[in-house]
N, C-alpha and C positions, 0 to 999 in steps of 0.2 A: 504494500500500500504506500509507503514512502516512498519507493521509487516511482509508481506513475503521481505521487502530489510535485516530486521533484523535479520529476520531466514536464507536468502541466506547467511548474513557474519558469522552467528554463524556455519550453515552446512563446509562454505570455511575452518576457523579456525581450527572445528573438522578434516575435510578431511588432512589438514595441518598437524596437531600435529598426527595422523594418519602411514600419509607416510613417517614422519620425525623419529619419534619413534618406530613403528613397520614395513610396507612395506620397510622399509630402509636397517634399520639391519635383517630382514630376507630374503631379495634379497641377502646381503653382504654373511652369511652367506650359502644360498643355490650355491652363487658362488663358495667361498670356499672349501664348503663339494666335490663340483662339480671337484675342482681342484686337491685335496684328493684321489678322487678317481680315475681320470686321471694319476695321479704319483703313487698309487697304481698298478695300471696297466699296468703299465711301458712307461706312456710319457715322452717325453721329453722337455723340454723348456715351460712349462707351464707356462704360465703369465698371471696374472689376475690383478695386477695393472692399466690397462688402464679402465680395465670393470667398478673395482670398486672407478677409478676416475669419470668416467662417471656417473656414478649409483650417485655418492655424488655432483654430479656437479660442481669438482673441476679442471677444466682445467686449464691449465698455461694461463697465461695474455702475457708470451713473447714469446711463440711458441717453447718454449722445450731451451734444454740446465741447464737450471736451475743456478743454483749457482757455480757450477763449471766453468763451460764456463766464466761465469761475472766476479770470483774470478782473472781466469787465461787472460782476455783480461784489469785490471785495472792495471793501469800504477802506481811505487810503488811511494812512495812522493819524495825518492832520486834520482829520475833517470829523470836528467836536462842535458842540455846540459852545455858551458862555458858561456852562455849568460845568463843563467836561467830559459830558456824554457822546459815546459818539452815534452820529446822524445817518441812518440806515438808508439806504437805496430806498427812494421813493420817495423822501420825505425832504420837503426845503428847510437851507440853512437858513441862516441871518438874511443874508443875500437877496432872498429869493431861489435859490439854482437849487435844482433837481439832481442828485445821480440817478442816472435813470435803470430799471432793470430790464435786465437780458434773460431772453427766456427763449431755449432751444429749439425748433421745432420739431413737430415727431415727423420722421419722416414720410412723404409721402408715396403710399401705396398706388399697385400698379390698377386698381378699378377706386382710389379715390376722386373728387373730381378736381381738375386743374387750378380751378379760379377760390380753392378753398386753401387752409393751412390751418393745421392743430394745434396747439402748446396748451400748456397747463401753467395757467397761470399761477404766482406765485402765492404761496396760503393756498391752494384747492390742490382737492385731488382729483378731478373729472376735469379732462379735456374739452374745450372751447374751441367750437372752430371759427375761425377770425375771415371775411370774404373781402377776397383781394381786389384793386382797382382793377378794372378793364385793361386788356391789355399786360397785365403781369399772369403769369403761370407759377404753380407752385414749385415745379424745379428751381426756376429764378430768385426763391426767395430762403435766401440764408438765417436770417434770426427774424424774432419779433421783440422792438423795445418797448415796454410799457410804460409811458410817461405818467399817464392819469389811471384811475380805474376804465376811462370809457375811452382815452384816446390811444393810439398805437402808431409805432411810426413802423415801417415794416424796410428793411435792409437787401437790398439785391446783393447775389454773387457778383463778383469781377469779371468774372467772364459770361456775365449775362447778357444779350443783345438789348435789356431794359436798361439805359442809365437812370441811375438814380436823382438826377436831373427830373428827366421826365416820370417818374415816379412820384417823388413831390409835387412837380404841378400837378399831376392828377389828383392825387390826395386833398392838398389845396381848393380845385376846383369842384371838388365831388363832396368835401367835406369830411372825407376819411378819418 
């Protein structure tokens, strides 16, 4: 009986150093090549980052946003009130000024609809969906800032064909 529990842990181990070193990086790679030859062909918006998060099983622990969103919602050490409390994202100083908060969005799904974007605002735990100006898609749209409870300013990617230019006016002129 120790010998087949000894050989079960030796075959597991093998299997192990297996998938870790070869099925791994030649998944990686056949994704890749896969995606190569997608953009050769002239796709568009090819993204394999999630596959090959998944593939290495490295899922975020805080549900997206990453370092950015944390950097931009951490309150800086000088910014107290006259009592020496310090003044939480959301809330105006002396000033008037706002730090405004950053709120992730979840990402969207491939039968969600375009002209929408999720987040969970900050204090709730049920998802709000926020409806984008005309002319913006949810691809295009990287975070949600929440200035007021009712107002939102909504941030394009860089490489979005929407400048954020004409994002504002629209906002602006629709009332956003």
């Amino acid at each position: 009986m120790a010998f087949w529990k000894s050989f079960g842990q030796t075959l597991k181990k093998g299997w192990d150093w297996f998938s870790v070193w070869i099925l791994g990086p030649g998944a990686a790679l056949f994704v890749v090549l896969g995606a190569l030859v997608l953009l050769f062909f002239g796709a568009k918006n090819v993204q394999v980052g999630g596959i090959l998060d998944k593939l290495f099983n490295r899922d975020r622990k805080d549900g997206g946003g990453g370092k950015a969103v944390d950097v931009a919602n951490t309150v800086p050490k000088g910014r107290v009130d006259k009592d020496g409390k310090i003044i939480k994202p959301g809330e105006p100083d002396s000033k008037g000024t706002t730090q405004a908060v950053v709120v992730p969005i979840k990402k969207p799904g491939l039968f969600k609809r375009p002209d929408k974007v999720e987040i969970v605002p900050p204090g709730k735990k049920e998802p709000v969906e926020i409806d984008l100006p005309d002319g913006v898609k949810a691809k295009d749209v990287d975070a949600v800032i929440i200035v007021k409870p009712n107002v939102k300013v909504v941030a394009v990617k860089q490489h979005s064909q929407v400048k954020g230019k004409d994002l504002d006016d629209l906002l602006d002129r629709y009332g956003g």
